[in-house]
Structures are given as C-alpha cells and as structure tokens.
N, CA and C atoms as a LAMMPS dump frame, in Angstrom:
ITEM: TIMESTEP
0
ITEM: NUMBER OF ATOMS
453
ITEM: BOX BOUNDS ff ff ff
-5.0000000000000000e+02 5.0000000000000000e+02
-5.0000000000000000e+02 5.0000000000000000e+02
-5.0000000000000000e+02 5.0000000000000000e+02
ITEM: ATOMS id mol type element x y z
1 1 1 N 161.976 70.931 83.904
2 1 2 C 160.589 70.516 83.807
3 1 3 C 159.644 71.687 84.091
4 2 1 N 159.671 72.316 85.137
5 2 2 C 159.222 74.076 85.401
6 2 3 C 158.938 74.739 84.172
7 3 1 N 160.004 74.907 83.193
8 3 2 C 160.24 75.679 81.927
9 3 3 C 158.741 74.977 80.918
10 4 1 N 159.274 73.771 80.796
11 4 2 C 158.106 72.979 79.98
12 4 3 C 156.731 73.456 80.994
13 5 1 N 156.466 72.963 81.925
14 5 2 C 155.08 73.322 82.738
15 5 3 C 154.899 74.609 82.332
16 6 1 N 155.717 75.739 82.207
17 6 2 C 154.889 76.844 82.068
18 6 3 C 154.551 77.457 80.677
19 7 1 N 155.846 77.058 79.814
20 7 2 C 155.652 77.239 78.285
21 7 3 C 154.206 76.71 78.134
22 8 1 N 153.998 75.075 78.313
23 8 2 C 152.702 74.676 78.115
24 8 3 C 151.409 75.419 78.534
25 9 1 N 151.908 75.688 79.896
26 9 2 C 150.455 76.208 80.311
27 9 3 C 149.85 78.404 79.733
28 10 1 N 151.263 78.598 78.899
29 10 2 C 151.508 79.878 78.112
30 10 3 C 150.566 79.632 76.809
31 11 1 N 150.627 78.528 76.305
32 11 2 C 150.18 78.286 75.332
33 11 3 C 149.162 77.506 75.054
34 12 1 N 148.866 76.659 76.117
35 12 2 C 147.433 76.325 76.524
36 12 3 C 146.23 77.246 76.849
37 13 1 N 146.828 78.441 77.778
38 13 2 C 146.175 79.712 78.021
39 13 3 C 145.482 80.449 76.741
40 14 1 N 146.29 80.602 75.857
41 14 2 C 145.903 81.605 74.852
42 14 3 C 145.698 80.767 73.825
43 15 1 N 145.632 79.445 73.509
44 15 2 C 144.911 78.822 72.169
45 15 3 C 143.419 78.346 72.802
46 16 1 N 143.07 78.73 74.177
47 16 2 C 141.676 78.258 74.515
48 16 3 C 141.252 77.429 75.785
49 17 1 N 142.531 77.599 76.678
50 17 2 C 142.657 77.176 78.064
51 17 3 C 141.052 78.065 78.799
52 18 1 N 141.448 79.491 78.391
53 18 2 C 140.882 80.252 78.67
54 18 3 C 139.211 80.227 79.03
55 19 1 N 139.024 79.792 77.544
56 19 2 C 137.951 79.489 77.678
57 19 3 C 136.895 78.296 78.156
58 20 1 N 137.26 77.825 78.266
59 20 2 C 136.963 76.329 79.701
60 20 3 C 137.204 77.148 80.5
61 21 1 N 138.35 77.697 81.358
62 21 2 C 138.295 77.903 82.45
63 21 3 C 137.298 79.252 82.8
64 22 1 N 136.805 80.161 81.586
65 22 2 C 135.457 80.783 81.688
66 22 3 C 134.47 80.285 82.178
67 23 1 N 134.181 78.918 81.515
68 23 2 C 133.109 77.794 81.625
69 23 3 C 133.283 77.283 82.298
70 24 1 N 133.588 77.238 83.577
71 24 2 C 134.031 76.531 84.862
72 24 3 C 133.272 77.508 85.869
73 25 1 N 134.193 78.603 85.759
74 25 2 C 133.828 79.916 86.624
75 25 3 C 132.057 80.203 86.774
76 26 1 N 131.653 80.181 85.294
77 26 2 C 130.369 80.837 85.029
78 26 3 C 129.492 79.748 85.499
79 27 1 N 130.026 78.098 85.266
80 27 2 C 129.16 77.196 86.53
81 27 3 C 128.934 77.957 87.806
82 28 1 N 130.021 78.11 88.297
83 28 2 C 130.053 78.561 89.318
84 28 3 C 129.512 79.539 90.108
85 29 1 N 129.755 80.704 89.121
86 29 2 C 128.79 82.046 89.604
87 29 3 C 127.12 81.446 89.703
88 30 1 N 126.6 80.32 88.775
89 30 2 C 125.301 80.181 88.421
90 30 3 C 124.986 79.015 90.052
91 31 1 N 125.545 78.374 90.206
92 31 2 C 125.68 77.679 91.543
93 31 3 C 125.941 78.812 92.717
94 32 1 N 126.312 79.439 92.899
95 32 2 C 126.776 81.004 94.168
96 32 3 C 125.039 81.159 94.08
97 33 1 N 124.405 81.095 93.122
98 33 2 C 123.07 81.77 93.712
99 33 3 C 122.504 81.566 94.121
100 34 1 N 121.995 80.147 94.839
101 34 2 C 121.618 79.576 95.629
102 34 3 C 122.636 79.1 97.163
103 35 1 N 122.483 79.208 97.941
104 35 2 C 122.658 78.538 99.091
105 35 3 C 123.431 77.178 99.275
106 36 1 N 122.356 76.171 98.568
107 36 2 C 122.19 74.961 98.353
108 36 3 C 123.848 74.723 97.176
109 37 1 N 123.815 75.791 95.992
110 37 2 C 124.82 75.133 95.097
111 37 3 C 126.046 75.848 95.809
112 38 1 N 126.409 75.968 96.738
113 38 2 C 127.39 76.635 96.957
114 38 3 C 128.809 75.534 97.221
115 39 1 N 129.129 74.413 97.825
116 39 2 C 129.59 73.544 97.483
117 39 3 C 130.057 73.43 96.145
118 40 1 N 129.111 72.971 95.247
119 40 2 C 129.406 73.124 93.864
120 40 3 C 130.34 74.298 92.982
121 41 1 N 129.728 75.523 93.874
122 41 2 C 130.053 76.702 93.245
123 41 3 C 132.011 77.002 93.508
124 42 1 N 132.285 76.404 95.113
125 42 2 C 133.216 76.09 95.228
126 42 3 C 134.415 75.175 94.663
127 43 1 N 133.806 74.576 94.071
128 43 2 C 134.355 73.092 93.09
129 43 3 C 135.278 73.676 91.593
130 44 1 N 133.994 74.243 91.434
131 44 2 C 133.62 75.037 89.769
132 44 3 C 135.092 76.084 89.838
133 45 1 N 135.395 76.756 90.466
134 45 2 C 136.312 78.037 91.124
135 45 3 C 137.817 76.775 91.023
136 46 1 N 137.896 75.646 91.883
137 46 2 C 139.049 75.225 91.916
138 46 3 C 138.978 75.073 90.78
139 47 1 N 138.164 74.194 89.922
140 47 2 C 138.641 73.224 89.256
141 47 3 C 138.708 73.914 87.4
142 48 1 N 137.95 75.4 87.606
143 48 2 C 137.981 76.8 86.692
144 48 3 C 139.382 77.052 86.495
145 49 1 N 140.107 77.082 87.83
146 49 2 C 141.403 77.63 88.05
147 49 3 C 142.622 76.817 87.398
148 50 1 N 142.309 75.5 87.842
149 50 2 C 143.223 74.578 87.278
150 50 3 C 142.929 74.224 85.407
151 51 1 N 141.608 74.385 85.038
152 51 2 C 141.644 74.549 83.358
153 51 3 C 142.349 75.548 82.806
154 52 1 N 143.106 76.601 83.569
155 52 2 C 143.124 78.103 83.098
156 52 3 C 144.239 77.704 83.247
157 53 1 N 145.372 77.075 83.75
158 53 2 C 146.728 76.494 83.856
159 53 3 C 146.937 74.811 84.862
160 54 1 N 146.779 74.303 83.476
161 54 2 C 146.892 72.795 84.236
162 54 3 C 147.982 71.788 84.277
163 55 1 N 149.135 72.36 83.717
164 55 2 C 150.374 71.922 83.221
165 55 3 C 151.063 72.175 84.519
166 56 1 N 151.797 71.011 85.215
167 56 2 C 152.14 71.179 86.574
168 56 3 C 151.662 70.911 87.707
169 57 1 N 149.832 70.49 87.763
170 57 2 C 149.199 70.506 88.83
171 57 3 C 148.222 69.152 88.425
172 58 1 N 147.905 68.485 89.437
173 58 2 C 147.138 67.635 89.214
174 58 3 C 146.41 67.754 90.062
175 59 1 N 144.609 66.897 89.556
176 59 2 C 143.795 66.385 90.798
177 59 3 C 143.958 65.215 91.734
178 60 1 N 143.464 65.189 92.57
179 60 2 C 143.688 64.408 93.827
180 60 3 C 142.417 64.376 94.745
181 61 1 N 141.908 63.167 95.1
182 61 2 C 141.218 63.049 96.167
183 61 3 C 141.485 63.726 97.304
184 62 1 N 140.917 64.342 97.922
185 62 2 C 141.142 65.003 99.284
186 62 3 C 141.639 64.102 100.222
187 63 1 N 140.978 62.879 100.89
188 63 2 C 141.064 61.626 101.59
189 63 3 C 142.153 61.033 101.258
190 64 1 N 142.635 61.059 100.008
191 64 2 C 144.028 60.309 99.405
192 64 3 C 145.094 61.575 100.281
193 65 1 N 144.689 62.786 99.75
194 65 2 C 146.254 63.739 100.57
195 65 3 C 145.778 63.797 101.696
196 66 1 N 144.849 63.988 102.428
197 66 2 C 144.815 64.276 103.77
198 66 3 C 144.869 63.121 104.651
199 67 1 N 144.629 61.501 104.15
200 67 2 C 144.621 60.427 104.762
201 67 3 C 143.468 60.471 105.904
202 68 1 N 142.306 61.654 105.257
203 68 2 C 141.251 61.126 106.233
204 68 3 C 139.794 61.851 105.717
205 69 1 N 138.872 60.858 105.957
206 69 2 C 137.756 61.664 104.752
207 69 3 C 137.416 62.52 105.249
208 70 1 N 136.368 63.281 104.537
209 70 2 C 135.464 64.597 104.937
210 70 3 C 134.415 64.914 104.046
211 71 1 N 133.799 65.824 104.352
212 71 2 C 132.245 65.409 103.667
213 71 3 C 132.005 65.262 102.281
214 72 1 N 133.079 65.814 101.598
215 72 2 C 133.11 65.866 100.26
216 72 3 C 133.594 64.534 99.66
217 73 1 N 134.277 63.518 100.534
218 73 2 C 134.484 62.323 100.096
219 73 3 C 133.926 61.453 100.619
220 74 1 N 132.397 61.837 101.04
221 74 2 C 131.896 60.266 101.881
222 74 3 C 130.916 60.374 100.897
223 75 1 N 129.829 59.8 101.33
224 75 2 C 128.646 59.377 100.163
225 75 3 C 128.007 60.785 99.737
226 76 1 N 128.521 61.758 100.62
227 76 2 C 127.214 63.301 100.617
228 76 3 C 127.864 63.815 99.289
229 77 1 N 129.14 63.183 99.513
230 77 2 C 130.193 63.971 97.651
231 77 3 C 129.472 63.408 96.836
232 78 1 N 129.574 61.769 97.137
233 78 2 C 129.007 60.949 95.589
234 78 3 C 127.638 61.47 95.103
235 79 1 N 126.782 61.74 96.068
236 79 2 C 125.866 62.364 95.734
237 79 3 C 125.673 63.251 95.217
238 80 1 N 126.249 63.848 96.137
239 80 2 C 126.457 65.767 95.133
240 80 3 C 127.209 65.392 93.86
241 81 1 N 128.59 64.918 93.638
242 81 2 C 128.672 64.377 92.447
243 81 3 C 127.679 63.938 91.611
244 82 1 N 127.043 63.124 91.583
245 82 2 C 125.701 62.774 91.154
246 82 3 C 124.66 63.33 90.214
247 83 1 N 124.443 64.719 91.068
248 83 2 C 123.802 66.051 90.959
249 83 3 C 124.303 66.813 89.771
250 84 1 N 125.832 67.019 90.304
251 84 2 C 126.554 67.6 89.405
252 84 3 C 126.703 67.41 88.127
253 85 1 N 126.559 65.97 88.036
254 85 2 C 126.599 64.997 86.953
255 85 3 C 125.585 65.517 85.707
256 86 1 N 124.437 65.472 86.709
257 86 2 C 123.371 65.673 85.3
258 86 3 C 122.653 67.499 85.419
259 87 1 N 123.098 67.901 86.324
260 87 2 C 122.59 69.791 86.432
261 87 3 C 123.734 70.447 85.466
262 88 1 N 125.693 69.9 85.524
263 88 2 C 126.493 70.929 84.847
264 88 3 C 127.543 70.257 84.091
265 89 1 N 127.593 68.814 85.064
266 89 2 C 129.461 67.979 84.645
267 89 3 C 129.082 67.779 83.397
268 90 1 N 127.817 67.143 83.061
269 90 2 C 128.043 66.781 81.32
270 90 3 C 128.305 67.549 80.893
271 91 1 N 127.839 68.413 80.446
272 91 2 C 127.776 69.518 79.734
273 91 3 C 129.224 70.31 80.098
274 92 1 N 129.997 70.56 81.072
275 92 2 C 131.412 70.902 80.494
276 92 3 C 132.63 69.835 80.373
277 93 1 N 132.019 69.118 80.726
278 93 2 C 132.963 67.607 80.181
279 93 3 C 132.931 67.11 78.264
280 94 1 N 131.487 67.423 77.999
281 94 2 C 131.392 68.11 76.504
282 94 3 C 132.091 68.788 75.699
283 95 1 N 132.057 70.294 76.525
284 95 2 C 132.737 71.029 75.789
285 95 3 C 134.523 70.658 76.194
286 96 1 N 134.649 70.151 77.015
287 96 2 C 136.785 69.685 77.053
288 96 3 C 136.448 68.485 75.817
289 97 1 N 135.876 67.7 75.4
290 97 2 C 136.197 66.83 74.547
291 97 3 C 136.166 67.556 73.283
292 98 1 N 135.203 68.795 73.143
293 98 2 C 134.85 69.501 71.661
294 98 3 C 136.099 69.985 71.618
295 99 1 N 136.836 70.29 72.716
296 99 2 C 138.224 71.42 72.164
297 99 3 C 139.375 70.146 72.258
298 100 1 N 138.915 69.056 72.918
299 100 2 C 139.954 68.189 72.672
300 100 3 C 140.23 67.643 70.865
301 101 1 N 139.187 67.733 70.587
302 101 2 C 138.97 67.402 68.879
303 101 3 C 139.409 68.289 67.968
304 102 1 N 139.902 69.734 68.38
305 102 2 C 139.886 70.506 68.002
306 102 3 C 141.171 70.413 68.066
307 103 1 N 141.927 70.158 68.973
308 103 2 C 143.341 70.204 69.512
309 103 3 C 144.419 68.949 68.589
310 104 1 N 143.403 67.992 68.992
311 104 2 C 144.031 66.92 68.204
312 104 3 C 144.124 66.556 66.628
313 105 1 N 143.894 67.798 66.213
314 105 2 C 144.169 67.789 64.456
315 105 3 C 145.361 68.446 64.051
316 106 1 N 146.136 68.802 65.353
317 106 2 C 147.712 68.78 64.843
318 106 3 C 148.512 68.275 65.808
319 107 1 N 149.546 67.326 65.587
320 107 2 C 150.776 66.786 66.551
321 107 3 C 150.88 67.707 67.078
322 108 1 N 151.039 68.842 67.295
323 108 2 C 151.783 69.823 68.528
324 108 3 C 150.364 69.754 69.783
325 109 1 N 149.323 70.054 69.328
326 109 2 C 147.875 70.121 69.939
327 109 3 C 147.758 68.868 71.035
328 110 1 N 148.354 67.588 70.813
329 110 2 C 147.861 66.364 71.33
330 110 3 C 148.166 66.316 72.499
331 111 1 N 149.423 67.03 72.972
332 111 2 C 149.307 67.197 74.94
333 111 3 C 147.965 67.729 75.162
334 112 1 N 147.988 68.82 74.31
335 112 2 C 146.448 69.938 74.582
336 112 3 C 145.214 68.958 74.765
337 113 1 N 145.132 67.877 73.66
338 113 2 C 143.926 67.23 73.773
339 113 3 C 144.456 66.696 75.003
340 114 1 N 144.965 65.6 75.179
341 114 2 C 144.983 64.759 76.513
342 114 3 C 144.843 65.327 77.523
343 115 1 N 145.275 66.572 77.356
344 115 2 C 144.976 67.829 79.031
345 115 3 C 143.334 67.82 79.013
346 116 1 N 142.688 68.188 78.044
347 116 2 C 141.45 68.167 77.361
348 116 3 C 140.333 66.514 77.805
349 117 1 N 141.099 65.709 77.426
350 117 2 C 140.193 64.579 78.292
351 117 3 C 139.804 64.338 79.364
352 118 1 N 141.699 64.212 80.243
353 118 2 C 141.434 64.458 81.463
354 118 3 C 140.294 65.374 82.4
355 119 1 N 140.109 66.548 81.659
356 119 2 C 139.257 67.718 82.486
357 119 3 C 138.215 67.706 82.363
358 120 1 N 137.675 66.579 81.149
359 120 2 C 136.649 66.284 80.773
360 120 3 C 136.016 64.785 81.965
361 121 1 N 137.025 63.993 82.128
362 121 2 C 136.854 63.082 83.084
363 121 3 C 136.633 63.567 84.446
364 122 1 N 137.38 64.99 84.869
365 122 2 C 137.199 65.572 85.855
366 122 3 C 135.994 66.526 86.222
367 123 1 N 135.375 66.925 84.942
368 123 2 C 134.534 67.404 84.86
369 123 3 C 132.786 66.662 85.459
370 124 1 N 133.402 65.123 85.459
371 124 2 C 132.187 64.841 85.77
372 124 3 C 132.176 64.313 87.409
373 125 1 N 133.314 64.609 87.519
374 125 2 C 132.876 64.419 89.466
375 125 3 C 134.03 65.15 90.108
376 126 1 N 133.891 66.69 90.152
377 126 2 C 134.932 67.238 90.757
378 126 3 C 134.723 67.626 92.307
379 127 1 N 133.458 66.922 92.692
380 127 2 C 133.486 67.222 94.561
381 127 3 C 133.969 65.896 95.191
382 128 1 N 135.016 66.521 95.85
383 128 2 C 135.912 65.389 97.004
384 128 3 C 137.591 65.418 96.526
385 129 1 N 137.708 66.719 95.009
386 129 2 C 138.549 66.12 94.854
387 129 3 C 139.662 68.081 94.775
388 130 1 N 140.783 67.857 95.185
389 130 2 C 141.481 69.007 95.15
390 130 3 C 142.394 69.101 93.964
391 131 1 N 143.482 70.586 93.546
392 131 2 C 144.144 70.792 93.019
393 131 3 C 145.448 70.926 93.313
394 132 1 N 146.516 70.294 93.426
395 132 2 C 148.063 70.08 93.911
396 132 3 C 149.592 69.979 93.08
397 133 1 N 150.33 70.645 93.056
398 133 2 C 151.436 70.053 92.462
399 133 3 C 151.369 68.855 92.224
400 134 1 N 152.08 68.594 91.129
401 134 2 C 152.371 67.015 90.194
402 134 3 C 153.223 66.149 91.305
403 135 1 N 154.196 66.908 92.32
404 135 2 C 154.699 66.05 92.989
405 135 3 C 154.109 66.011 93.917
406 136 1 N 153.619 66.747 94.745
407 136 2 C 152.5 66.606 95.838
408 136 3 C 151.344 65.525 95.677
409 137 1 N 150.982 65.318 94.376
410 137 2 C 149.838 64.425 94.26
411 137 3 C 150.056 62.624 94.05
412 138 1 N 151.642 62.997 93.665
413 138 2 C 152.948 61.71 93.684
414 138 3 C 152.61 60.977 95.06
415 139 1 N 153.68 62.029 95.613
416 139 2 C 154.154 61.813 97.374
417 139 3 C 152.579 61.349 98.049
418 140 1 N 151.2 61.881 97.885
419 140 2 C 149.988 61.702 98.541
420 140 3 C 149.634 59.945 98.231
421 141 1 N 149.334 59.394 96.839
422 141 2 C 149.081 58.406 96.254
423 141 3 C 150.111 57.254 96.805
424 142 1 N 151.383 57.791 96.755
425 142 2 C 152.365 56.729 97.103
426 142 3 C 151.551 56.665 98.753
427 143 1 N 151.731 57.664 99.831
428 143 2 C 151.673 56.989 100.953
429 143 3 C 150.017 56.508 100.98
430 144 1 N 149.419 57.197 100.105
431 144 2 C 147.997 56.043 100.61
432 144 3 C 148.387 54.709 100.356
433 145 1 N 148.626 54.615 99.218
434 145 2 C 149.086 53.251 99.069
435 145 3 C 149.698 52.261 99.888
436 146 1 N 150.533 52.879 100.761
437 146 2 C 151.107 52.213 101.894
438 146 3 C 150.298 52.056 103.104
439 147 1 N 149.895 53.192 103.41
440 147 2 C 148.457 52.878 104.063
441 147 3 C 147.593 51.928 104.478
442 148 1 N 147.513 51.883 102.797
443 148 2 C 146.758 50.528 102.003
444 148 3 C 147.147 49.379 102.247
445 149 1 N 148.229 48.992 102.25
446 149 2 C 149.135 48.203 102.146
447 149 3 C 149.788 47.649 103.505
448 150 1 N 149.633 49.182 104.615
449 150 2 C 149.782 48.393 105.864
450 150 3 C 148.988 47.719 106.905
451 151 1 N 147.429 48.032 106.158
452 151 2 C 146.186 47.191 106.524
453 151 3 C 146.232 45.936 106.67
C-alpha cells in the first residue's frame, strides 16, 4: 500500500499537485502579513503541504486525535473558519474543483479528481483541523467514537 501511496502522490505532484499546493502556500504568505492572519497563515502551510502529497495522509480534527479541544476547535475556529470562508477558502476550494474537472476526463485522473474534491471540501474550513497518517486518523476516529459511546 506504501508503493501505491507514493507512486500516486509521484504523479499527483507533477500533473498539478503542485500547483494547489503553490496556492495554499501563497494564502499563506498573504495571511503572515498581518498579525491577526497568522493562525490562518499557519493552516494554509499545513494544509499547502498535504495538497503537495496527499496520498497516505488524511485530515482530522484536532479534538478527535487529541481527545480534547483547543482553540482552534471551539467556536474561535468556527469563526475563524468563517472568515476564512469568505477572505480565501472559496476561492481555493474553486480552484481543487477546476483541476478536479480537469482530472476527471480520463479514468486514470479520477483518484486525482476525488483527491481534488476532498481538498476542495477542506479548503473551506481548514482551522481546527490537522494532517496525519491514514492509519493514525483510523486509530483517532475509532477511539473518539468510543469515547462517544462510553458517555
């Protein structure tokens, strides 16, 4: 499974991974210039990193792996989410669907698109939420759930 994760993310890289994860970054630098977007600017950097190779790693609530909130997952996230929403998330949640369309005009492309939605869904509220191995984000979900469950 390793082999597949990285072939994919070889070839995700160089048909245009790349470029999202430009457009992530350059949120980011544009958020660093203020004070205020720096949170954000932090977000932009993870979540830059994980467009640039996303095959293998998933997002995750922070509160889900850590089993305990923090500021990025109480209302000050949703908010800032919020923010994010209409100052940058549309607009690169946009462009993952433009390359998802792009992707999905050949059977080999269609992991590419679905990687492509997802980041686009992620794109519009990426504060509160981290980047983790596929099994790490397994093992986290299962025990919230129990958690959940032992309430």
């Amino acid at each position: 499974m390793q082999t597949l994760g990285c072939l994919g993310n070889v070839l995700w890289f160089i048909s245009g991974g790349i470029f999202m994860g430009l457009a992530w970054w350059l949120a980011g630098l544009l958020c660093f210039i203020s004070i205020i977007g720096i949170p954000w600017g932090r977000a932009c950097f993870v979540m830059g990193n994980f467009a640039f190779l996303p095959f293998g790693s998933m997002p995750v609530s922070r509160d889900v792996l850590t089993g305990k909130g923090d500021i990025g997952t109480s209302i000050f996230g949703s908010i800032g989410n919020i923010i994010w929403l209409l100052v940058a998330g549309l607009w690169i949640a946009l462009g993952h669907l433009g390359c998802a369309l792009v992707c999905a005009v050949t059977i080999i492309g269609i992991p590419f698109a679905w990687q492509h939605v997802k980041l686009a869904a992620l794109a519009l509220c990426p504060i509160g939420k981290t980047i983790v191995p596929v099994q790490v984000a397994r093992a986290a979900e299962q025990e919230s759930a129990l958690r959940a469950f032992r309430r």
